[in-house]
C-alpha positions as CSV (number, residue, x, y, z in Angstrom):
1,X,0.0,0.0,0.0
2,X,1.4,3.7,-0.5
3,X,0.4,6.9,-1.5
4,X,2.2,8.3,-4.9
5,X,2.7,11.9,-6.8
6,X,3.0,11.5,-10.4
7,X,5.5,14.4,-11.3
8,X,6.1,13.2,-14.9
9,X,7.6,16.0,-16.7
10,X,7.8,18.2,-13.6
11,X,11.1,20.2,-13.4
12,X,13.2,19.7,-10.3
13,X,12.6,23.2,-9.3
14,X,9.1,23.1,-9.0
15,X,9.5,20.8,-6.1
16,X,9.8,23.5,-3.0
17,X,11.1,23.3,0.5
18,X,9.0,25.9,2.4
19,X,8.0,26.1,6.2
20,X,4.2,27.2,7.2
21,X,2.9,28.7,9.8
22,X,-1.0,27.5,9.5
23,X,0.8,24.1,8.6
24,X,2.7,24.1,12.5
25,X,-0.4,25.4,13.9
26,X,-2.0,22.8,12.6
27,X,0.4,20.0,13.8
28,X,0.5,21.8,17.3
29,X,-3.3,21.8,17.3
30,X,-3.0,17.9,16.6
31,X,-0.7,17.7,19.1
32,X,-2.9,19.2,22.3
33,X,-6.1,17.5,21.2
34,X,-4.0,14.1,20.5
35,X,-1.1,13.8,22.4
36,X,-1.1,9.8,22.7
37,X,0.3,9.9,19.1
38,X,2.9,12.0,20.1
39,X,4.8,10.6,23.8
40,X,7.9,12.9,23.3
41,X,5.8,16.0,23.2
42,X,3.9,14.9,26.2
43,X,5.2,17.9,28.6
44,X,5.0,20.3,26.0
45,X,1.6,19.5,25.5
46,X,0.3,19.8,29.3
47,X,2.2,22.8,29.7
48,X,0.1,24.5,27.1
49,X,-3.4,22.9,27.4
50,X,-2.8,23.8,31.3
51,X,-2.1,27.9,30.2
52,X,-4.9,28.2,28.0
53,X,-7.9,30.2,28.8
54,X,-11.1,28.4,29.7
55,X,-13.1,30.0,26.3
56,X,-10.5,29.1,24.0
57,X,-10.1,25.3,25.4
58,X,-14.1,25.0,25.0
59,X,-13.2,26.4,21.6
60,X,-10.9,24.4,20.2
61,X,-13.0,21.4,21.4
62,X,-16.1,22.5,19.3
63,X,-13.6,22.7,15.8
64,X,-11.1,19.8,16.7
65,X,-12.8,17.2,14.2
66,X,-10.5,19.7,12.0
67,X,-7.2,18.6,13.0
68,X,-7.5,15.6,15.8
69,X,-8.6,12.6,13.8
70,X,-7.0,13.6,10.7
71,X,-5.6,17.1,9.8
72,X,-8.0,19.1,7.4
73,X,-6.6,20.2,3.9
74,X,-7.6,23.6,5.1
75,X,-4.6,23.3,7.7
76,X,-2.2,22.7,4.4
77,X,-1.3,25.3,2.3
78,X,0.3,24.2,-0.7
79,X,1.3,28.0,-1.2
80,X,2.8,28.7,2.6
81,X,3.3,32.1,3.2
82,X,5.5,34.2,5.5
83,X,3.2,34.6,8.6
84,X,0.0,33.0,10.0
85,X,-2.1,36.2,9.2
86,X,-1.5,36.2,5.2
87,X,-1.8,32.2,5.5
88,X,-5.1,33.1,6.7
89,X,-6.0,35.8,4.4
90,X,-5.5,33.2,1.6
91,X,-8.4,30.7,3.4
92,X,-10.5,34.0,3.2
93,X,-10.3,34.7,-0.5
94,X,-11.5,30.9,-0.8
95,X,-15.2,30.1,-2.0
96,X,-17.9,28.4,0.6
97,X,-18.6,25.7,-1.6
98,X,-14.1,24.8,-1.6
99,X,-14.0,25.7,2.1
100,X,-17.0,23.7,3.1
101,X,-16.3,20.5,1.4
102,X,-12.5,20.0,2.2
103,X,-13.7,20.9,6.0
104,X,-15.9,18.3,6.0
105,X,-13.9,15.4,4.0
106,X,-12.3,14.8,7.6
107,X,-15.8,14.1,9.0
108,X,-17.4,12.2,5.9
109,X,-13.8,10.2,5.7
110,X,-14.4,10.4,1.8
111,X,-14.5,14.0,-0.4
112,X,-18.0,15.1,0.0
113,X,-18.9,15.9,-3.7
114,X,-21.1,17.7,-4.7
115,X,-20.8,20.2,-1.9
116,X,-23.6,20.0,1.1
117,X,-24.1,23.6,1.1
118,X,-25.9,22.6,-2.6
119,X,-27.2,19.0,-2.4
120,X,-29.8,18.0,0.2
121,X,-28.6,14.3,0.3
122,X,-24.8,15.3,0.7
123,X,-26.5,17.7,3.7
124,X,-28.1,15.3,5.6
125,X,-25.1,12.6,5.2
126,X,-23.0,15.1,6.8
127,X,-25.4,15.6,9.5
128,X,-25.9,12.0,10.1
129,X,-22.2,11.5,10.2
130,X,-20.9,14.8,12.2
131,X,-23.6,13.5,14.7
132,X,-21.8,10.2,16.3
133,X,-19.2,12.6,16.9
134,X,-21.1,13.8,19.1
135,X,-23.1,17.3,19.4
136,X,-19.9,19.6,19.7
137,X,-19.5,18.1,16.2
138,X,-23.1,18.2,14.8
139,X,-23.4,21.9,16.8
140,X,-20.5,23.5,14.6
141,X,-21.5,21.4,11.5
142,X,-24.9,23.4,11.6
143,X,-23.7,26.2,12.2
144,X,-21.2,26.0,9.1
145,X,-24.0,25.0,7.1
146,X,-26.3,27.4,7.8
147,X,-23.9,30.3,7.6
148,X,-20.3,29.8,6.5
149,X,-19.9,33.1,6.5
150,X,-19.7,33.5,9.9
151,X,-18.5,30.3,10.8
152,X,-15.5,31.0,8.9
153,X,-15.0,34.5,10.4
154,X,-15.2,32.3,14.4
155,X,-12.5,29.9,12.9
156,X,-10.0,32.7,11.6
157,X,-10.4,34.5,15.0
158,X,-9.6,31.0,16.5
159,X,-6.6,30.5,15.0
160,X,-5.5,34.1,15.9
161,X,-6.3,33.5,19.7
162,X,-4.1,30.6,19.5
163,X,-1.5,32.7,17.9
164,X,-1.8,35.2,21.0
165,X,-1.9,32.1,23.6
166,X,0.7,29.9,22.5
167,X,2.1,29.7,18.6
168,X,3.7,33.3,18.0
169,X,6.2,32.1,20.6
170,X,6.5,28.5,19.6
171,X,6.8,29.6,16.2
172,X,9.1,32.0,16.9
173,X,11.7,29.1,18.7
174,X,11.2,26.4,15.3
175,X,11.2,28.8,12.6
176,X,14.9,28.9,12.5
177,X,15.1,25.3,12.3
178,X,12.2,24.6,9.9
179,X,13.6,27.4,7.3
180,X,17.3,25.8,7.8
181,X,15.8,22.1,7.2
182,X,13.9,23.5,4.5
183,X,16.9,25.1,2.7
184,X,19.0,21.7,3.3
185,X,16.4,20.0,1.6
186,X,16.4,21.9,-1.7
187,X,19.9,22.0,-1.2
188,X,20.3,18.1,-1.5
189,X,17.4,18.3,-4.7
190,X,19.5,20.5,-6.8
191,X,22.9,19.1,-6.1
192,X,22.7,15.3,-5.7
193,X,19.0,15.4,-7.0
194,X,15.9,13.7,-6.2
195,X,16.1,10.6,-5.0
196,X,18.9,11.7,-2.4
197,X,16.4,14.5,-1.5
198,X,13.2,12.5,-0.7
199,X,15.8,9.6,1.8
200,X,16.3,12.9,3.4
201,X,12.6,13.3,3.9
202,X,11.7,10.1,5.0
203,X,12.8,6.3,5.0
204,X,9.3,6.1,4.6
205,X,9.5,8.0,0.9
206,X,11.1,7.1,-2.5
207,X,11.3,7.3,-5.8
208,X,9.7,5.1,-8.3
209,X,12.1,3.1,-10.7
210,X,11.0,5.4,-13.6
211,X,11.5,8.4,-11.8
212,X,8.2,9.6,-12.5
213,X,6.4,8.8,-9.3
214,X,7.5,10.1,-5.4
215,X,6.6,7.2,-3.5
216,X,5.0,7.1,0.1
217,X,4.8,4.1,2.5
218,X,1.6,4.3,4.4
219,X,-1.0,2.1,5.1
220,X,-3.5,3.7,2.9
221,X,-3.8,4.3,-0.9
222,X,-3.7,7.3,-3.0
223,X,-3.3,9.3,-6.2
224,X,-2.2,12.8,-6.9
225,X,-0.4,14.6,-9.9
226,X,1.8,17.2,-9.6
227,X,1.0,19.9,-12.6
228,X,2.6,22.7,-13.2
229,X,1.9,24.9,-10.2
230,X,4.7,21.9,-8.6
231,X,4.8,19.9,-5.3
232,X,5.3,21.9,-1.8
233,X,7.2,19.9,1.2
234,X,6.5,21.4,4.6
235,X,9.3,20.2,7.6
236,X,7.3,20.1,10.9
237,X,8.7,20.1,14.4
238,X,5.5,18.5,16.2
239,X,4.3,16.0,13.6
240,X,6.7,12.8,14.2
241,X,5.7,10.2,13.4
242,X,2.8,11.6,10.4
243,X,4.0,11.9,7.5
244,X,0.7,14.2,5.5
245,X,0.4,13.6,2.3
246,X,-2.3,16.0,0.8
247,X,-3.7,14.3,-2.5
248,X,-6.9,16.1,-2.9
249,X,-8.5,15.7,-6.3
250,X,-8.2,19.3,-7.7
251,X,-5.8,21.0,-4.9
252,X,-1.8,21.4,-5.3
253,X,-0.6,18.3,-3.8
254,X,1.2,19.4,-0.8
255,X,3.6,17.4,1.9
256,X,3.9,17.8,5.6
257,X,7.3,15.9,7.2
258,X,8.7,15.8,10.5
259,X,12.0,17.4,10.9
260,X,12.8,15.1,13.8
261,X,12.0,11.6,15.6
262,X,12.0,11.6,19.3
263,X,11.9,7.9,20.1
264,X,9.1,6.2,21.8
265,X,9.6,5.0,25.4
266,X,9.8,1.5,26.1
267,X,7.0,-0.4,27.8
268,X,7.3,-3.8,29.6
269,X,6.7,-7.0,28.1
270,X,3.1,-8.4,27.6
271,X,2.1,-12.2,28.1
272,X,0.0,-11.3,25.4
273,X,2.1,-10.0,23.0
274,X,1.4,-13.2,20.4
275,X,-2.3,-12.8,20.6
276,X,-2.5,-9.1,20.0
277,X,0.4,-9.3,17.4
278,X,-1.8,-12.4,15.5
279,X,-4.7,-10.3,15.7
280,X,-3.3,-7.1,13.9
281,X,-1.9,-9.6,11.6
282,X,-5.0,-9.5,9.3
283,X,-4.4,-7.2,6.1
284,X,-8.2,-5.3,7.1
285,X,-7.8,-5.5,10.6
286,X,-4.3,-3.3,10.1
287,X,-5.9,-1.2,7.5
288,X,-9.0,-1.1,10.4
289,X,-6.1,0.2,12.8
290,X,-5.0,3.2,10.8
291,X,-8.5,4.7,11.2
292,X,-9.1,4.0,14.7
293,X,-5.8,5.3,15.2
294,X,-7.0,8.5,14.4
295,X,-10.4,8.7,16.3
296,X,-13.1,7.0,17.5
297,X,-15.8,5.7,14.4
298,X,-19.0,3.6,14.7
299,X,-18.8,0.2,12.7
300,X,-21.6,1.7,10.2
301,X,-18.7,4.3,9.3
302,X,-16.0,1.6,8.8
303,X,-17.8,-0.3,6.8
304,X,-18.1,2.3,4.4
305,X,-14.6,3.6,4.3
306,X,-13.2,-0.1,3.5
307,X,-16.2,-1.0,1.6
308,X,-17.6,-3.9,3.7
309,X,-20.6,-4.9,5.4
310,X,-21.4,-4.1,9.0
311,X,-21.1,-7.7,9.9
312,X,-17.9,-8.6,8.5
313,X,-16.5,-4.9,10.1
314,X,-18.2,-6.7,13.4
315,X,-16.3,-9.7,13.1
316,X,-12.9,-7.9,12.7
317,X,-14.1,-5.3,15.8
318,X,-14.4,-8.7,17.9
319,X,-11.3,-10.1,17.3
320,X,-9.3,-7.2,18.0
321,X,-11.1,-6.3,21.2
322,X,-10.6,-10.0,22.4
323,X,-7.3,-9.1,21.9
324,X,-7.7,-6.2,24.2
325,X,-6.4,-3.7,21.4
326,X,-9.5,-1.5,21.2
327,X,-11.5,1.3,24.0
328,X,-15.5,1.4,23.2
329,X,-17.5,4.0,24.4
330,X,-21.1,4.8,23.9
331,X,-22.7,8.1,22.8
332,X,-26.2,7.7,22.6
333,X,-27.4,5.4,20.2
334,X,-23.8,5.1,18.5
335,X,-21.2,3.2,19.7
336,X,-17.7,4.3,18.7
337,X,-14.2,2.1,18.9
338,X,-10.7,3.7,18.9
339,X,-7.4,2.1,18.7
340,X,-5.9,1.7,22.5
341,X,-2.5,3.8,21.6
342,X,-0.7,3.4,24.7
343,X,-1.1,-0.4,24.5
344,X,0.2,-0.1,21.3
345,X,2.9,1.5,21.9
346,X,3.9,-1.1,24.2
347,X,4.0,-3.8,21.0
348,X,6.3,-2.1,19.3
349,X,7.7,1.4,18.5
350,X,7.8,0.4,14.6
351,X,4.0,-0.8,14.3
352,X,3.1,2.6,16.5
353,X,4.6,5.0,14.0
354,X,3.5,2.4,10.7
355,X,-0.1,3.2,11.8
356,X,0.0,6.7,12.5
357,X,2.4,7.7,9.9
């Protein structure tokens, strides 16, 4: 499985090396409202939850769908900019109908085409979904329905409070690393080319053998072509161990890679280290993992992700909470299962990062 950019006939210096401000916002954001996914960011995390204010904690709740589960391609500019506020300005000059849909691809886990604020049936499906995330989720998706406008004017505001609270400074200490990793980078891509480049990215990315495609191990599959507006890598210092790889039909593909990879602390032994390991060993039940890595989701919304039935989604739910792998909580009439990470963690470093990369 992987996740490839076409960039046949692309020249080498179309492929930039650029840090982002709404980018590291977004991967702090990620951070705060996830921080399982991230153990050596764990006091950094508490430290800052702990200062903010009341309001803009309750905030952040209501719009984390955006950036906790999965990061929303709103949070991605292919174009990054030099500070947060003309980032921002760029989202403004964006139409409802773009805006709308890629905010809610993160809920509908598939593009929602044509756009809900247009199509009754793409409305209600969005409804039905934002609901078993509970009514923070289906609160704010209302609201954003009803008047994007506004909504849209409460989310830029947002992400300036959070400048105020905690990323002008944060920003301010990685910036200097960011732009110097950023400038090694094309550095490596003009003098020992591309292939050297991307190993400096990731062990997880590679060129094809035809030199057409960039290559990315995950465990998902995807397509995106890079045109002649180019391909845009973005270092991070808080997203280890994702790896983003924005392949939006219609959108800039765009790249979001750690600039560093704290190592995960070791846990003890478990007696049932065989059963859990034979569990996950299933090609759908790992595939299963990647999403519930991310979030909680009902088995109505697996199934049609991975296109299966609710009943073979039930089977695979079964063996891997036998196994002790998953947490299930109920929320009304929906009942949601999420990956337990800090177990996880404890089988293995490698499989912990393979999932959430």
């Amino acid at each position: 499985m992987s996740v490839e950019i076409n960039i046949a006939g692309l020249p080498h210096e179309r492929i930039l090396f650029n840090p982002s401000p709404l980018a590291e916002l977004g991967a702090m954001l990620h951070v705060l409202s996830e921080p399982g996914h991230h153990p050596g960011l764990h006091g950094w995390a508490t430290a800052t939850a702990s200062g903010l204010r009341p309001d803009l904690a309750d905030r952040l709740t209501e719009a984390d769908f955006l950036w906790r589960s999965a990061r929303s391609d709103l949070l991605l500019p292919a174009a990054p900019r030099a500070t947060l506020a003309e980032e921002l300005d760029d989202l403004d000059r964006m139409d409802d109908e773009k805006f709308v849909a890629a905010a809610f691809e993160v809920t509908c886990s598939s593009q929602p085409e044509p756009s809900p604020l247009i199509d009754a049936e793409q409305r209600a499906r969005v409804r039905e979904l934002s609901a078993a995330r509970g009514p923070r989720q289906a609160q704010f998706t209302d609201r954003m329905l009803q008047n994007p406008a506004a909504l849209r004017a409460w989310l830029r505001r947002l992400m300036e409070d959070c400048e105020e609270a905690f990323f002008a400074d944060n920003w301010q200490r990685v910036r200097v690393q960011l732009a110097t990793d950023a400038r090694h980078k094309a550095d490596l891509l003009r003098r020992k080319g591309l292939a050297e480049a991307m190993a400096a990215v990731s062990t997880a990315v590679s060129v094809g053998a035809d030199g057409t495609r960039i290559v990315f191990d995950k465990l998902q599959d995807g397509r995106a072509t890079a045109y002649a507006d180019g391909l845009t890598f973005i270092p991070t210092a808080f997203g280890w161990p994702h790896l983003i790889v924005l392949n939006r039909p219609g959108w800039k593909p765009m790249v979001q890679y750690p600039v560093a990879t704290p190592e995960l602390p070791k846990g003890p032994a478990l007696q049932l280290m065989q059963q859990r390991m034979e569990a996950l060993a299933h090609p759908v039940r790992m595939q299963l993992c990647r999403t519930l890595a991310r979030g909680p989701h009902t088995t109505s919304e697996l199934a049609t992700v991975f296109g299966l039935t609710p009943p073979e989604v039930s089977r695979h739910i079964a063996v891997m909470k036998k196994a002790g792998l998953l947490s299930t909580r109920r929320r009304g009439r929906y009942v949601l299962h999420q990956l337990d990470l800090p177990l996880v963690a404890r089988l293995g470093s490698d499989f912990l990062e393979t999932v959430l990369r």
